[in-house]
N, CA and C atoms as a LAMMPS dump frame, in Angstrom:
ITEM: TIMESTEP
0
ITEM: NUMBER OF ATOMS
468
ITEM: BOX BOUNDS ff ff ff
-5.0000000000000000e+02 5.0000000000000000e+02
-5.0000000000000000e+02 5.0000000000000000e+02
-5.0000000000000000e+02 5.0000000000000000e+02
ITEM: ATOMS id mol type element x y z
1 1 1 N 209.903 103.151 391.111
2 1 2 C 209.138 101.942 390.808
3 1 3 C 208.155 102.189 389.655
4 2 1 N 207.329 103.715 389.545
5 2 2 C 206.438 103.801 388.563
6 2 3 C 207.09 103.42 386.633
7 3 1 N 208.901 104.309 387.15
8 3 2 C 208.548 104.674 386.209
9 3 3 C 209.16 102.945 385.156
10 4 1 N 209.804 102.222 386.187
11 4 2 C 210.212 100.62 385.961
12 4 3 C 208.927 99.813 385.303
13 5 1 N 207.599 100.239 385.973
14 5 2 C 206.497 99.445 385.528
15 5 3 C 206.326 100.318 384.168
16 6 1 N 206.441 101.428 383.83
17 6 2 C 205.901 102.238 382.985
18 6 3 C 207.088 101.813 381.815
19 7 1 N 208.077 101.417 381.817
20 7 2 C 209.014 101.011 381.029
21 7 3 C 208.712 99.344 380.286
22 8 1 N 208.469 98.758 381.514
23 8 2 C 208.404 97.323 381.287
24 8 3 C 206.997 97.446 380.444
25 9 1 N 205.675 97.76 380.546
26 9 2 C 204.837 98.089 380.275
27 9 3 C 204.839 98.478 378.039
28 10 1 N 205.327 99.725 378.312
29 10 2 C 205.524 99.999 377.387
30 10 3 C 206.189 98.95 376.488
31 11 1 N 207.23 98.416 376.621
32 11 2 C 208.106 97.198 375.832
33 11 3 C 207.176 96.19 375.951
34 12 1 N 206.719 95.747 376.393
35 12 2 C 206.272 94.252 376.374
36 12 3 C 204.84 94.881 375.8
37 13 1 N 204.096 95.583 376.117
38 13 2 C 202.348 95.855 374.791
39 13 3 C 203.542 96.344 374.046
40 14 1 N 204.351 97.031 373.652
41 14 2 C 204.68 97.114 371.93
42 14 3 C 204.95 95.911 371.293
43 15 1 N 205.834 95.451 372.345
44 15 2 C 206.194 93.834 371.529
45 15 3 C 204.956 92.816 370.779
46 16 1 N 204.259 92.966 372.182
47 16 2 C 202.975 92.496 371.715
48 16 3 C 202.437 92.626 370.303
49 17 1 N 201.689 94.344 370.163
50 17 2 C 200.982 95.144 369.728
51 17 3 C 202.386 94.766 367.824
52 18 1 N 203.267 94.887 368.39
53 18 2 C 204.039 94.626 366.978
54 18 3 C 204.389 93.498 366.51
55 19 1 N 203.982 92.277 367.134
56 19 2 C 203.914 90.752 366.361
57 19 3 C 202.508 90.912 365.823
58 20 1 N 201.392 91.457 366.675
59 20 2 C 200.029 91.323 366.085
60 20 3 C 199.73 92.544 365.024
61 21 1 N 200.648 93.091 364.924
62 21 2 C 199.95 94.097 363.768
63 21 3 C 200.87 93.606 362.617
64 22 1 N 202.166 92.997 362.893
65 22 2 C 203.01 92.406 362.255
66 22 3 C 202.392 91.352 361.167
67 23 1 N 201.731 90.61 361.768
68 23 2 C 200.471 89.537 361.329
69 23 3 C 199.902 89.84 359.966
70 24 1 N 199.182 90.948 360.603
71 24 2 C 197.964 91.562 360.53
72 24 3 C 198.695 92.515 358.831
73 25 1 N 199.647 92.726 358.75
74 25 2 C 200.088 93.634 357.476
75 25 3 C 200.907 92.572 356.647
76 26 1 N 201.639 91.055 357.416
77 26 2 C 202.439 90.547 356.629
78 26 3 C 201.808 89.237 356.306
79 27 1 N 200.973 88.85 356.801
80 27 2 C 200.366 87.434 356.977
81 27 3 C 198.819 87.417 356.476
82 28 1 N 198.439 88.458 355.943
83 28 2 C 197.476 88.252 355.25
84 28 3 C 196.75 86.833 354.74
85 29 1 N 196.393 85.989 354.851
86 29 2 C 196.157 84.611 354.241
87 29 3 C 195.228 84.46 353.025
88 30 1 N 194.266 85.589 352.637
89 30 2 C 192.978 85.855 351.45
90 30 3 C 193.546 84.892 350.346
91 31 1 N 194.954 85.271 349.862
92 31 2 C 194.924 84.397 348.516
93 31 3 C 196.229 83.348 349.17
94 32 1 N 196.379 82.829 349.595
95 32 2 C 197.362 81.554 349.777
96 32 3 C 196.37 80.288 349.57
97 33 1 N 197.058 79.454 348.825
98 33 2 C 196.83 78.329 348.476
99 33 3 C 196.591 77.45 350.171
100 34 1 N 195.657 76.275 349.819
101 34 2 C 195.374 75.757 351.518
102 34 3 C 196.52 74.869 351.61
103 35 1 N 197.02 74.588 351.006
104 35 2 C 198.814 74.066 351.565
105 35 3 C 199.482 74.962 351.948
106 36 1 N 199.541 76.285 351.312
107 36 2 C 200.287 77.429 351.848
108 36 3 C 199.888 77.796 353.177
109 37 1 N 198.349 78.024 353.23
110 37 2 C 198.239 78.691 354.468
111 37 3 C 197.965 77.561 355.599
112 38 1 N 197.754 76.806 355.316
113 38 2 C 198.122 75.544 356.869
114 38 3 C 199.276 75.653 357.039
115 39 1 N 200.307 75.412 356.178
116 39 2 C 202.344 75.192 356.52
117 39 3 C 202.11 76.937 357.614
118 40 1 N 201.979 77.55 356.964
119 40 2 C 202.379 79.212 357.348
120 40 3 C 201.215 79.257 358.645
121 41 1 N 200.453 78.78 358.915
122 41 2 C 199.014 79.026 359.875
123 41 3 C 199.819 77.673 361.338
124 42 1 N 200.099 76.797 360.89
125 42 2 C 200.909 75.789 361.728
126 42 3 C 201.886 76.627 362.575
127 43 1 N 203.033 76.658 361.346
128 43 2 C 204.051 77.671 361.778
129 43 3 C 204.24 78.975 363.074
130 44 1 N 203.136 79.506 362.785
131 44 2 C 202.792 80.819 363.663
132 44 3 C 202.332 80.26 364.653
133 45 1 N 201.478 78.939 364.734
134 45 2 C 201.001 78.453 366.193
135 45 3 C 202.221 77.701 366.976
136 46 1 N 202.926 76.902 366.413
137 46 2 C 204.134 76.601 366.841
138 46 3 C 204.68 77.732 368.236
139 47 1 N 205.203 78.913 366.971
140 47 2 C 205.724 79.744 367.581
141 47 3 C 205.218 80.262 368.533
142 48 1 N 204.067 81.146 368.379
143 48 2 C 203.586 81.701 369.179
144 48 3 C 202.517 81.554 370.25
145 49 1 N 201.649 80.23 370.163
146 49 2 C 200.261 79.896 370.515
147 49 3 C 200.719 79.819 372.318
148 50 1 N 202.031 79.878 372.647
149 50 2 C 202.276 79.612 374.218
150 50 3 C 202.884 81.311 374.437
151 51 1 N 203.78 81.569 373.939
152 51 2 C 204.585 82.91 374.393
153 51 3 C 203.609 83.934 374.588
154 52 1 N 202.448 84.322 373.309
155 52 2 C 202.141 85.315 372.788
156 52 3 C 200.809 85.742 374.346
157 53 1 N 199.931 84.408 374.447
158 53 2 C 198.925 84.865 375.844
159 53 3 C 200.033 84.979 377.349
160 54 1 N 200.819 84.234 377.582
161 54 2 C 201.525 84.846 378.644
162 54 3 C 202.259 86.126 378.374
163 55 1 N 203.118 86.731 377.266
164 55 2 C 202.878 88.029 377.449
165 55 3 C 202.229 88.979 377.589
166 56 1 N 200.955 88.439 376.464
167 56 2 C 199.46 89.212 376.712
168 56 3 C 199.099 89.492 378.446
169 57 1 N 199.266 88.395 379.277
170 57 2 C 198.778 88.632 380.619
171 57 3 C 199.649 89.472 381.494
172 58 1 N 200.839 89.496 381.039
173 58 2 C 202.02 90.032 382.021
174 58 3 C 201.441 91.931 381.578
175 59 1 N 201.56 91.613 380.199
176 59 2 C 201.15 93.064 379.539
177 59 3 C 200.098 94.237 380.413
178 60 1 N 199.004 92.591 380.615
179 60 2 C 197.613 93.236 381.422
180 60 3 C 198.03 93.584 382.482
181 61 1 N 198.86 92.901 383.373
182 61 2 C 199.119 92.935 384.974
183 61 3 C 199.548 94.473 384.878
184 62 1 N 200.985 94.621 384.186
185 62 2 C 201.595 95.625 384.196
186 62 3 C 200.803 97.087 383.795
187 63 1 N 199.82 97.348 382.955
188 63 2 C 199.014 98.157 382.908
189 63 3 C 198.292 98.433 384.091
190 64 1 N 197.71 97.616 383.989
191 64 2 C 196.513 97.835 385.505
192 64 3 C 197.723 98.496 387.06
193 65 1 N 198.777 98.007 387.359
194 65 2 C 199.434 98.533 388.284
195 65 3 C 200.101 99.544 387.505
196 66 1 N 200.083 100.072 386.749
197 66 2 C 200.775 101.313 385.649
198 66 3 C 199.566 102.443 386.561
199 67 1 N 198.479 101.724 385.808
200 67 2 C 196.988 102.63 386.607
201 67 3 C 196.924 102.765 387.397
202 68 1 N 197.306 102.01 388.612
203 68 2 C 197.1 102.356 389.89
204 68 3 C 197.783 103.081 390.867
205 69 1 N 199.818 103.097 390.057
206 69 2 C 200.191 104.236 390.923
207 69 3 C 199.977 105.127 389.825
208 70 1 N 199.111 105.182 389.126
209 70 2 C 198.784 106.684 389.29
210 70 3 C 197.82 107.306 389.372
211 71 1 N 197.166 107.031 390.782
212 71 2 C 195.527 107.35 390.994
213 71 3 C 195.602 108.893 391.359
214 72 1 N 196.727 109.573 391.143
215 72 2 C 196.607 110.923 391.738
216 72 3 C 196.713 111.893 390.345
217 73 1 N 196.789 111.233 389.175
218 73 2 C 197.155 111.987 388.386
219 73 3 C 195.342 110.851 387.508
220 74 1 N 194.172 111.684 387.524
221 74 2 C 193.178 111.129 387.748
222 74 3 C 192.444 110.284 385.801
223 75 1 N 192.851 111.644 384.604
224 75 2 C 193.092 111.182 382.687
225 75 3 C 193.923 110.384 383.088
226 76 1 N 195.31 110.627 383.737
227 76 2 C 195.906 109.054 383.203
228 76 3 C 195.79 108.082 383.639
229 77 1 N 195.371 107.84 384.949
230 77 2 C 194.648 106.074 385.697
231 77 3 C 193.297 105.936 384.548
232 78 1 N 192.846 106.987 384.133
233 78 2 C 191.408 106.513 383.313
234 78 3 C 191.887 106.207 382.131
235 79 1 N 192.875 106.551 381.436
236 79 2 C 193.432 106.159 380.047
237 79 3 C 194.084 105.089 380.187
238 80 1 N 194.51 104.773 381.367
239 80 2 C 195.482 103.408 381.288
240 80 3 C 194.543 102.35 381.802
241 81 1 N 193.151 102.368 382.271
242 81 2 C 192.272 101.657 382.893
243 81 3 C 191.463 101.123 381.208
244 82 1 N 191.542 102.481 380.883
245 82 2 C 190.88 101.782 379.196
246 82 3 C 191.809 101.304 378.482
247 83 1 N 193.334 101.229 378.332
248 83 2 C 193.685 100.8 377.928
249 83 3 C 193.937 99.163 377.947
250 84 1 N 193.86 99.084 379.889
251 84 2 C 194.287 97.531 380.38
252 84 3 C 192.731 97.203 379.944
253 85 1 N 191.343 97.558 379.617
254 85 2 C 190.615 97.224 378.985
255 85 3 C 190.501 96.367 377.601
256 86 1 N 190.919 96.736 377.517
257 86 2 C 191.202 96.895 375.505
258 86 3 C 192.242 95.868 375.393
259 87 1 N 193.317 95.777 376.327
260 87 2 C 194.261 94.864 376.398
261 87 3 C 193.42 93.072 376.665
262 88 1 N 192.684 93.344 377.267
263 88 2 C 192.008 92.42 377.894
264 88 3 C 190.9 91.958 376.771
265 89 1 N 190.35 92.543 376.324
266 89 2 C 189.478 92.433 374.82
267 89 3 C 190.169 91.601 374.095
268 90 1 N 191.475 92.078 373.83
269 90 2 C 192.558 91.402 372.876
270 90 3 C 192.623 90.089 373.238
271 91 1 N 192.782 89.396 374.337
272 91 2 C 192.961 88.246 374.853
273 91 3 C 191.823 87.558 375.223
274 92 1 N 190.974 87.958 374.906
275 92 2 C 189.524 87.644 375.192
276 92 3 C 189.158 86.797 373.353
277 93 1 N 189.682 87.848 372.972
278 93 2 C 189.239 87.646 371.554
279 93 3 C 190.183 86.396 371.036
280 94 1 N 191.197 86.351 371.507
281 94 2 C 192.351 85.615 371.214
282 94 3 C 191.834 84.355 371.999
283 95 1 N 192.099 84.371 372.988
284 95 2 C 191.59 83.092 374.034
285 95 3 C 190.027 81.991 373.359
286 96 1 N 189.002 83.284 372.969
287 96 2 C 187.781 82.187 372.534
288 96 3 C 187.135 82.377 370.969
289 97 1 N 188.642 83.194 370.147
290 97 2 C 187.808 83.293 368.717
291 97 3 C 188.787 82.479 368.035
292 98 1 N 190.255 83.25 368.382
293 98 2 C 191.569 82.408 367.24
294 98 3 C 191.904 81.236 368.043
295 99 1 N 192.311 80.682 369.197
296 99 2 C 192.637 80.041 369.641
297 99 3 C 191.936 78.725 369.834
298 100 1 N 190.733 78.75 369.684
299 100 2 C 189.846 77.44 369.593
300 100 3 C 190.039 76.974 367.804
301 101 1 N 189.959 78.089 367.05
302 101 2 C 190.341 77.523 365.741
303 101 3 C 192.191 77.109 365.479
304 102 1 N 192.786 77.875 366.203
305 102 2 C 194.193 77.266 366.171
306 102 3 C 194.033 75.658 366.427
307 103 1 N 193.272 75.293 367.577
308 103 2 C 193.33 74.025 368.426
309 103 3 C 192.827 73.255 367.013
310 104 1 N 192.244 73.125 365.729
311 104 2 C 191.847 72.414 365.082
312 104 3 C 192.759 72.581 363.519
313 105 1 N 193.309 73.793 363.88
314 105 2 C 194.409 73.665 361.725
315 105 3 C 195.75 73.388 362.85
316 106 1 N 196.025 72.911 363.777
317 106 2 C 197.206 72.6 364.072
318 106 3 C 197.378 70.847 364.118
319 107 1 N 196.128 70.31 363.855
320 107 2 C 195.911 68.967 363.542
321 107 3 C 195.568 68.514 361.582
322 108 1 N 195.757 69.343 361.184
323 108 2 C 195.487 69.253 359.615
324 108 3 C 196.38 68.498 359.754
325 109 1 N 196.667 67.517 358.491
326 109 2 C 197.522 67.35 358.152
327 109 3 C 197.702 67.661 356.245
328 110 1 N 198.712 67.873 356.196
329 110 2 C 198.493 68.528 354.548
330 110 3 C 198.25 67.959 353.325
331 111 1 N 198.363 66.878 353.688
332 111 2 C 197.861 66.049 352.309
333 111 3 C 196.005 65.109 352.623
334 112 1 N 195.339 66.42 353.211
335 112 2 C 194.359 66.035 353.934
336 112 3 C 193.427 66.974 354.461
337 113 1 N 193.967 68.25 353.958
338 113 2 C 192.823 69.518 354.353
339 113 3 C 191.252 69.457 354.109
340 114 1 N 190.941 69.592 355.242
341 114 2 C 189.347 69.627 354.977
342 114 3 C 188.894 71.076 354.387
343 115 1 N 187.787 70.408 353.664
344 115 2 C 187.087 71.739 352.685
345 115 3 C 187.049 72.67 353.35
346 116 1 N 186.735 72.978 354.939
347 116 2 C 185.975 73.991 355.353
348 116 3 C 187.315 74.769 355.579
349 117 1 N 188.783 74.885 355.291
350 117 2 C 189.853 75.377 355.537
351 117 3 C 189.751 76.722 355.516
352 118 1 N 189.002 77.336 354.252
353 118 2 C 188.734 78.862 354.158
354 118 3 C 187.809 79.466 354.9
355 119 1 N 186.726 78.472 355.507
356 119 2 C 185.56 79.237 356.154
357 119 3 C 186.519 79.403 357.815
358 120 1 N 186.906 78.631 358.378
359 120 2 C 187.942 78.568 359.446
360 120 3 C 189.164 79.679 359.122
361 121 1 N 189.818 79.717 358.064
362 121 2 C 190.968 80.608 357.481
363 121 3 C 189.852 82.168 357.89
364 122 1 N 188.691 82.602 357.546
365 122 2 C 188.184 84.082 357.536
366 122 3 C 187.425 83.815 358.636
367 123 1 N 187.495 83.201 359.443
368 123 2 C 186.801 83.4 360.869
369 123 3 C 188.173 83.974 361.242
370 124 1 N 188.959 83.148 361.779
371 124 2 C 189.912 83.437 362.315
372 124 3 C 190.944 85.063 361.57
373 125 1 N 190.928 84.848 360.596
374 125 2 C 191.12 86.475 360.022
375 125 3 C 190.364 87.449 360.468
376 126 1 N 189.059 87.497 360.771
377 126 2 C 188.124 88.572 361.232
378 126 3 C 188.481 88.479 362.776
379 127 1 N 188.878 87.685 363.72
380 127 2 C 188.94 87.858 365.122
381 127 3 C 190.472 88.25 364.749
382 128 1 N 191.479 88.171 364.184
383 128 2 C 192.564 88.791 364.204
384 128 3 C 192.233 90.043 363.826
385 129 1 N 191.969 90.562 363.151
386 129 2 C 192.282 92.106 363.021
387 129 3 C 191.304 92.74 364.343
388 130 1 N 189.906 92.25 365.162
389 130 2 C 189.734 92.666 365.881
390 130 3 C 190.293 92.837 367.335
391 131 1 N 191.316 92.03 367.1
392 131 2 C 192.436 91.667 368.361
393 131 3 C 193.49 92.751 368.191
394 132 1 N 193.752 92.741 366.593
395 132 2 C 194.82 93.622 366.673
396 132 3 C 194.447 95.602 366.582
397 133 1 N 193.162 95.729 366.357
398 133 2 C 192.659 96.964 366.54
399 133 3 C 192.822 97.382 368.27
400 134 1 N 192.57 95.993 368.79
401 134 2 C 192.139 96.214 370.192
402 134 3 C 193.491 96.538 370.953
403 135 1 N 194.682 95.79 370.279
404 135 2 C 195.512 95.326 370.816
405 135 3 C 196.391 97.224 370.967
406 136 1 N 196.506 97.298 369.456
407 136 2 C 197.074 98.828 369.102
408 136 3 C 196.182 99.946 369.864
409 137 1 N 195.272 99.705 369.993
410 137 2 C 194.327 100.873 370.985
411 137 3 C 194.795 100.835 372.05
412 138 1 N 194.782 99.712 373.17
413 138 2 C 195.911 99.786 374.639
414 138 3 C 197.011 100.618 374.083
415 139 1 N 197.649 99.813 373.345
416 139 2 C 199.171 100.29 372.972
417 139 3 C 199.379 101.58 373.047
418 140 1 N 198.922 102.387 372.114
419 140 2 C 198.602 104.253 371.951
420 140 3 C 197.927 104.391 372.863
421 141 1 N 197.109 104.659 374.046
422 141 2 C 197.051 104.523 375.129
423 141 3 C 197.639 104.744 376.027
424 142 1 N 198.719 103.946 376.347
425 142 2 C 199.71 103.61 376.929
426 142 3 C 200.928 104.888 376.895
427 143 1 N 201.286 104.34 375.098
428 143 2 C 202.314 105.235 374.864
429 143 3 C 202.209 106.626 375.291
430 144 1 N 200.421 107.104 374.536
431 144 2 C 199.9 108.735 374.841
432 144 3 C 200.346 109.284 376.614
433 145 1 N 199.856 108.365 377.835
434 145 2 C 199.912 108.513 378.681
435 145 3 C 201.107 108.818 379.243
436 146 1 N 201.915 107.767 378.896
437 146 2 C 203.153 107.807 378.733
438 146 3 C 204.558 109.476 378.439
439 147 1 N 203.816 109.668 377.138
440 147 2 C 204.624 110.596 376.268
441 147 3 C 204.183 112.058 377.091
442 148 1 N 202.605 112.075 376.877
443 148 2 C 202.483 113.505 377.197
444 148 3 C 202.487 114.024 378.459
445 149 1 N 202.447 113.201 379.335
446 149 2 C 202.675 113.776 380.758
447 149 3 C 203.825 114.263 380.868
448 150 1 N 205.123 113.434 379.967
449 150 2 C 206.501 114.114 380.398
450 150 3 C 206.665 115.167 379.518
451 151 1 N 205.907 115.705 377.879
452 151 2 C 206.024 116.558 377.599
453 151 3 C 205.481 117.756 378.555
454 152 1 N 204.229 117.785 378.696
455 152 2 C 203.628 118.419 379.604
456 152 3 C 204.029 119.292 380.72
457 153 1 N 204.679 118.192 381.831
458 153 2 C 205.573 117.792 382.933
459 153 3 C 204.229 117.957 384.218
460 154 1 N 203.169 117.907 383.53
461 154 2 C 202.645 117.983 384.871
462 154 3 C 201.308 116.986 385.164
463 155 1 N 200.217 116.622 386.003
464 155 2 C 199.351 115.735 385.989
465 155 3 C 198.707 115.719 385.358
466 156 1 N 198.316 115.83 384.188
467 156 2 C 197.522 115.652 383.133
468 156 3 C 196.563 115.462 383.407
């Protein structure tokens, strides 16, 4: 059973951890035109504004019971406890920094952008990369816990 959660776990924060860093290296928005980055800022909420927090939560669940069978092996329940931390930051940050500004450029309409598009565009850029720092910190975390115990082979 551990090592099913420790599998599922791993895949679903990478998946995660690799749409948001994905973002975060390909989606840059600094110089896009405000037609560009509403079409492309729309787009991504479309897609993702429902999938991305229910994986986020499944992500959390699965960590935290990652941690808990393994209260006998005592670094890795504490590395995976900071990690479902950090996981939780991510969605924290997501839930009340990007996501309240999603709720308002998903009503733009484009022949109609309001001025404040860029001050909204670098809010929401600054809570993304702190989501996705947070997000990749669980992640390596995870993985570390993960990797070196079986190099190891023993309770770490």
């Amino acid at each position: 059973m551990k090592q099913l959660i420790q599998f599922l776990d791993i895949t679903l924060t990478g998946l995660i951890a690799g749409v948001i860093f994905g973002i975060w290296i390909g989606n840059n928005p600094q110089d896009l035109s405000a037609v560009t980055y509403v079409e492309q800022q729309q787009n991504t909420i479309r897609a993702l504004n429902v999938l991305m927090p229910i994986l986020g939560l499944i992500s959390i669940i699965l960590t935290g019971i990652y941690a808990v069978l393994s209260k006998g092996e005592k670094l890795n329940r504490n590395l995976l406890l900071l990690a479902t931390a950090f996981l939780i930051i991510s969605g924290l940050i997501t839930r009340f920094g990007n996501q309240p500004i999603n709720a308002i450029v998903i009503t733009w309409k484009l022949e109609n952008i309001p001025d404040i598009w860029s001050t909204l565009r670098d809010k929401w850029w600054s809570f993304h990369i702190m989501r996705t720092l947070s997000a990749m910190t669980g992640f390596a975390l995870i993985v570390y816990v993960s990797i070196f115990k079986k190099i190891k082979g023993s309770n770490v």
